[in-house]
N, C-alpha and C positions, 0 to 999 in steps of 0.2 A: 640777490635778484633771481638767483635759479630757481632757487628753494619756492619763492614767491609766485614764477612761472610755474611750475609744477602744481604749486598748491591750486590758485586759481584757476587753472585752466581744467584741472580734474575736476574742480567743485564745481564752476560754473557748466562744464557741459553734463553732468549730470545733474543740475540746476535746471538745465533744460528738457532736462526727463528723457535724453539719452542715454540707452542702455549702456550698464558698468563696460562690459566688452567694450564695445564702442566711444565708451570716454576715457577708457585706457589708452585708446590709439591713440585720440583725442590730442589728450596728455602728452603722450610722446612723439606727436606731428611737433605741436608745440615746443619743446625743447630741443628739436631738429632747426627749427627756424630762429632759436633764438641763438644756437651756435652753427647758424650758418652753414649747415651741414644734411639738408632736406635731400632724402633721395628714396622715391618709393621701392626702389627693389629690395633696401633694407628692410623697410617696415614688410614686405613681402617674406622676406626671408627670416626674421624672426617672429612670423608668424607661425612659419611652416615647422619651424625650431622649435617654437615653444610648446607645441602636440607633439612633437617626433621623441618622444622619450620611454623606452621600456619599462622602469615605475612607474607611469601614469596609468600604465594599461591597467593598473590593479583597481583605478578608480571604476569603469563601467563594469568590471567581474565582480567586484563588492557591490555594485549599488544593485547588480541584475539578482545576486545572490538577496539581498533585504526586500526587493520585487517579488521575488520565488517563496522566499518564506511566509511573507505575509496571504500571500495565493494559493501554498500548497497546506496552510495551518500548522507551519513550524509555529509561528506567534503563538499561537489560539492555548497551543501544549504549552510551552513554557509559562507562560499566565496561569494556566490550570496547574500544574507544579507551584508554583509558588502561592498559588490560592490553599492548595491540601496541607502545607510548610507552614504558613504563620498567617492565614486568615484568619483565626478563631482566637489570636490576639486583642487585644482593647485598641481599637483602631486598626485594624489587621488589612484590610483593602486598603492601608496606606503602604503599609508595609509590605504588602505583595505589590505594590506599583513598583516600588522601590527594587525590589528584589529582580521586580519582572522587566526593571530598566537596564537594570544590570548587565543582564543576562542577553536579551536582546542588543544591549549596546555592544557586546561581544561578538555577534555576531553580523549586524550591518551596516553599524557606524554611523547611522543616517538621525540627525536628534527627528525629522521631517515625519520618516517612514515610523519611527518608535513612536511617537508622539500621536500619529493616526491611529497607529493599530491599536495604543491601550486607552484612547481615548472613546473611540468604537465599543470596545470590550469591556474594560475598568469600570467609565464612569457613570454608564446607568449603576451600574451595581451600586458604585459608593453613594449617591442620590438615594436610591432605594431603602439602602440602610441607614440614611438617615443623617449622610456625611453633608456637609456644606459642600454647594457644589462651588462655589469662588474657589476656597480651600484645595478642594480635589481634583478642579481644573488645574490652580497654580502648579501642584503635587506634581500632575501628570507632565506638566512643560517644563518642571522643574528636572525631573529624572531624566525627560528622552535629552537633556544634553550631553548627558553623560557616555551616549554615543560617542558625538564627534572628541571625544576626550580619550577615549581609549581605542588599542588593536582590534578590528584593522581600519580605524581613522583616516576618510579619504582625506582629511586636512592635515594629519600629522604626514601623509604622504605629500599631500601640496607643500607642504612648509620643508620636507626633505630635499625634493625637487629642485624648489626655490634656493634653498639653500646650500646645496651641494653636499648633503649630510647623509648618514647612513639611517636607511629609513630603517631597519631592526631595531637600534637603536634606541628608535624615537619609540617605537613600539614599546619598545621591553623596560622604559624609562617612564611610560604613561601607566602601564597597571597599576602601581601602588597611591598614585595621585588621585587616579578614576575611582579610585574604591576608598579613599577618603572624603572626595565629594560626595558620596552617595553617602557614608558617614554621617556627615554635616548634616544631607538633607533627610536621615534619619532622626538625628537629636531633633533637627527643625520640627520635624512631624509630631513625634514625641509629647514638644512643650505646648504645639497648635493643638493639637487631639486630644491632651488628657484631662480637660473637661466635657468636651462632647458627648452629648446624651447618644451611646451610638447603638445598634442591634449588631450582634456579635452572635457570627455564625460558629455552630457546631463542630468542635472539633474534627477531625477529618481520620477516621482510626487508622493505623499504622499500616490495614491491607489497602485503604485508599490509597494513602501517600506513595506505598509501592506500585501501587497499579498506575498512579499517576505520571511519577518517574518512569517505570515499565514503556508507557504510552509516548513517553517526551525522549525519552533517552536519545532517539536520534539527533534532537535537536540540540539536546543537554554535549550532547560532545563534541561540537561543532568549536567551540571556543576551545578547548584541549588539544585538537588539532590545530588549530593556528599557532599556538604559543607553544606547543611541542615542536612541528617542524618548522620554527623560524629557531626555536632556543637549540635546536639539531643539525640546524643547516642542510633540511631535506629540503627546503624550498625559501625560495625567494618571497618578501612584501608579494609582487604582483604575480607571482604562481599560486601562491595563497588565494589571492581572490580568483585564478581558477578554480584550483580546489573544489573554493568556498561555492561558487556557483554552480561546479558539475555536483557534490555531496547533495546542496537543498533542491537543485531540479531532480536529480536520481530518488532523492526519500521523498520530496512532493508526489512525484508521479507513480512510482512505482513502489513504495513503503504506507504513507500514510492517504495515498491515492484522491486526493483532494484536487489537486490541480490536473485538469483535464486538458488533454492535445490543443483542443478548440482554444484554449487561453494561451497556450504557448505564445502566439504573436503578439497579445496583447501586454503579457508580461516582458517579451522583449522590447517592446515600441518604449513601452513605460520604463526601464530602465536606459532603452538609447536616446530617449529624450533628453533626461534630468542629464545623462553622461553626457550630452553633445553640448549639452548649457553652459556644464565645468569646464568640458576641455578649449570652448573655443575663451572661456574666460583666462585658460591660464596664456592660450595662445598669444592672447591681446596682453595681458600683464607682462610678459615675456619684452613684447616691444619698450614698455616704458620701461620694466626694470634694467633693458641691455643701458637704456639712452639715462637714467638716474646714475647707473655707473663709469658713463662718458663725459657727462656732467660733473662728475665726482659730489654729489648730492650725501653722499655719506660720510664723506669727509668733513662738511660742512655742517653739519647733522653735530658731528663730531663736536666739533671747534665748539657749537650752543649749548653742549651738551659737559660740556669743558670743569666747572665748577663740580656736578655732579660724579664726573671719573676716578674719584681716588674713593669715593664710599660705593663699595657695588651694591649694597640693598637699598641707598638712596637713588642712585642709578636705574633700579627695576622698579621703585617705588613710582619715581617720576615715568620713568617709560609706561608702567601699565596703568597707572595714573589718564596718559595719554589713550591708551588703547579702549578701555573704559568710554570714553567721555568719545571715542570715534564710535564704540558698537551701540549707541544709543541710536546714531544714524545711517550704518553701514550692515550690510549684514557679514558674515562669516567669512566667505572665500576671496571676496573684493578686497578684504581687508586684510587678509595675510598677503595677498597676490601683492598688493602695493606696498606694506608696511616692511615684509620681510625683507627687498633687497637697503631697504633705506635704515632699518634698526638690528641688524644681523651686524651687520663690521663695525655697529657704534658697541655692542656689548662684547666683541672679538676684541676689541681692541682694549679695553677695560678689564678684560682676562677672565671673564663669565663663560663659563661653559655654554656652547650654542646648542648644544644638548637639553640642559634643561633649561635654557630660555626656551626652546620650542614646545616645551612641555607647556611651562608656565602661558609662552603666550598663545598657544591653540584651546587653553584653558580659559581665559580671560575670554577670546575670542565667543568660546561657547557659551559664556556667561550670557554673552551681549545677545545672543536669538533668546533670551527670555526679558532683556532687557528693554522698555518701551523707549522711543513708540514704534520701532521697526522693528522688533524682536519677531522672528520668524515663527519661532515654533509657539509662541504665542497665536500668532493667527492660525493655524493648522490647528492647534487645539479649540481658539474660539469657534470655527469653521465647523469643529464636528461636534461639539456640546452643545452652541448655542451658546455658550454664557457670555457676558457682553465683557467687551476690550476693559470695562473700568474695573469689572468688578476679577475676570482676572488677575490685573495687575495688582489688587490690593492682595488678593489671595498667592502670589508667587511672591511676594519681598517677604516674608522669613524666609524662604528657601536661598534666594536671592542673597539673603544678609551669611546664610551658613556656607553658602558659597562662600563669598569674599573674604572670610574669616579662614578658609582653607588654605586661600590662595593666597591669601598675608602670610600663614604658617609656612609654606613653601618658597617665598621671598625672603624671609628669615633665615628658615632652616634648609637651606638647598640640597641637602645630604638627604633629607626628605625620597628626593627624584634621583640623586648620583647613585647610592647605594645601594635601592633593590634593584637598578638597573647592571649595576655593575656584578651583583647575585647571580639575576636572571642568566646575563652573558656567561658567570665564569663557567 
């Protein structure tokens, strides 16, 4: 019966086109009155609990930092490096999307902001030469996920939060997965592209590629610092995204002199918007996950989940099975905010490392913004190409399909995520 209250009462008032925050509460007024137990100072106070945490802070310093870069033309370089690296390949503006997703995902974690800016950038180019633009739309939706997949992942930080987990950890346990996705949606491109009638730009000679790097290098090391001083212990997750955001405003303004005073407040408003969106969502998830755990909602969870506990890769099959079939209609952050405190103690208790389940499922998750018909970064892409929602979505399912085929090998092979994590740390 709990389980049922929970369900519907979340569905239904976003049913009613109340915002996710706001149906979180929703949600947990409701399982306040079904055990008898309503009392608004609670729901006041883990409110104010669910923002009040030191790792969160890293979320608005990462997101101001992907603001700064896109503004100051850290993006514009990195693109231009990867364009002089493997443009003049056979398909080669797939392969610098790729490259240039990478890369960018290292440094702002955002699939939204990577997805704008190589969309702007990338896909006239690849139109021009001749690329399918369904194809190089999907391409480009397909790569910016590989943001929120890797360091410094404002969602691998949600899910640490959430979870009570050591967010290094998560980081240092997402590198080798994030750079297998991008893998996949290499071969993916690969088999799309190599009949394409395509124009293939001129090799880039060896004083370009260095004058290119030359030019980028600031931005080029921005990812090296993150994963030196977390793998060093010079700084914390969320001193990283200071860092990270004093390094790209200092080389904006005063290195690559792109971002002017006058924009300062606009690149802050823009970064403390999207941040004020996240944090009052975790705010509000905070309430229903404290009352899910009064409930004992995961115990129960449990008990359904009962058959499946003695095979752990049947166990993650069915769970992101489930996850899957949520991100078709959920987007990214709602969905770890809710799912984590309800499927975190069913795979604790089944002896799954919460480690790389956080991997696997902030991974899935990411899947699901390119997944229709809510897929986020699908619309951010439709929105700056033009190309129409159908004809994207035919052009992202290879991508799509090399995805899930990564994410079965890491359900298999869990050692995949345990071992260069446990590399990284020793």
């Amino acid at each position: 019966m709990t389980i049922a209250i929970f369900t519907f009462s979340l569905l239904g008032a976003m049913a009613l086109g109340m915002p996710i925050a706001f149906a979180l509460v929703t949600c947990g007024v409701a399982l306040m009155l079904h055990l008898s137990m309503f009392d608004s100072q609670i729901i006041a106070q883990n409110l104010i609990n669910g923002a009040d945490s030191f790792p969160l802070m890293a979320i608005p310093f990462f997101m101001l930092a992907g603001a700064t870069m896109n503004a100051g033309g850290l993006s514009k370089r990195i693109i231009h490096v990867a364009m002089t690296l493997v443009g003049h390949i056979r398909g080669g503006l797939g392969y610098v999307t790729i490259l240039a997703a990478c890369i960018l995902a290292s440094l702002s974690g955002s699939a939204a902001a990577d997805a704008a800016a190589m969309s702007a950038l990338l896909f006239p180019m690849m139109v021009k030469s001749g690329y399918d633009p369904a194809k190089s739309a999907g391409l480009i939706a397909s790569g910016s996920i590989i943001g929120p997949m890797v360091p410094p992942s404002p969602n691998l930080i949600l899910f640490g939060v959430i979870g009570g987990l050591s967010i290094t950890k998560l980081f240092m346990a997402a590198i080798v997965p994030g750079l297998m996705i991008a893998a996949g949606i290499t071969i993916a491109w690969w088999w799309t592209a190599r009949k394409e009638v395509l124009d293939v730009p001129p090799k880039a000679s060896f004083k370009e590629v260095m004058q290119a790097i030359r030019d980028g290098v600031w931005a080029l090391v921005m990812p090296a610092i993150i994963v030196f001083g977390l793998k060093f212990g010079i700084f914390t997750p969320t001193e990283a995204g200071v860092v990270c955001a004093a390094y790209a405003m200092f080389v904006s303004l005063f290195v690559y002199k792109e971002l002017k005073w006058s924009q300062i407040y606009g690149v802050l408003a823009q970064a403390g918007q999207t941040a004020a969106i996240v944090m009052f969502l975790v705010a509000a998830a905070l309430v229903s996950a404290w009352l899910i755990t009064i409930a004992e909602i995961p115990q129960q969870v449990i008990e359904l989940l009962r058959p499946f506990m003695g095979n752990k890769i049947m166990l993650m099959v069915a769970i992101n099975i489930l996850i899957v079939i949520i991100g078709t209609a959920l987007d990214m952050t709602p969905t770890i905010m809710i799912l984590t405190p309800v499927l975190l103690p069913v795979v604790v208790a089944a002896g799954i490392d919460p480690i790389y389940f956080g991997v696997v499922f902030v991974i899935n998750n990411a899947i699901g913004l390119v997944t229709p018909p809510v897929g986020t970064t699908l619309n951010v892409v439709c929105g700056v190409t033009k190309v129409s929602m159908d004809d994207i979505i035919v052009g992202v399912l290879p991508f799509m399909v090399a995805q899930l085929i990564v994410m079965a090998l890491l359900i298999i092979f869990p050692d995949l995520v345990l071992v260069p994590m446990r590399w990284f740390l020793s």
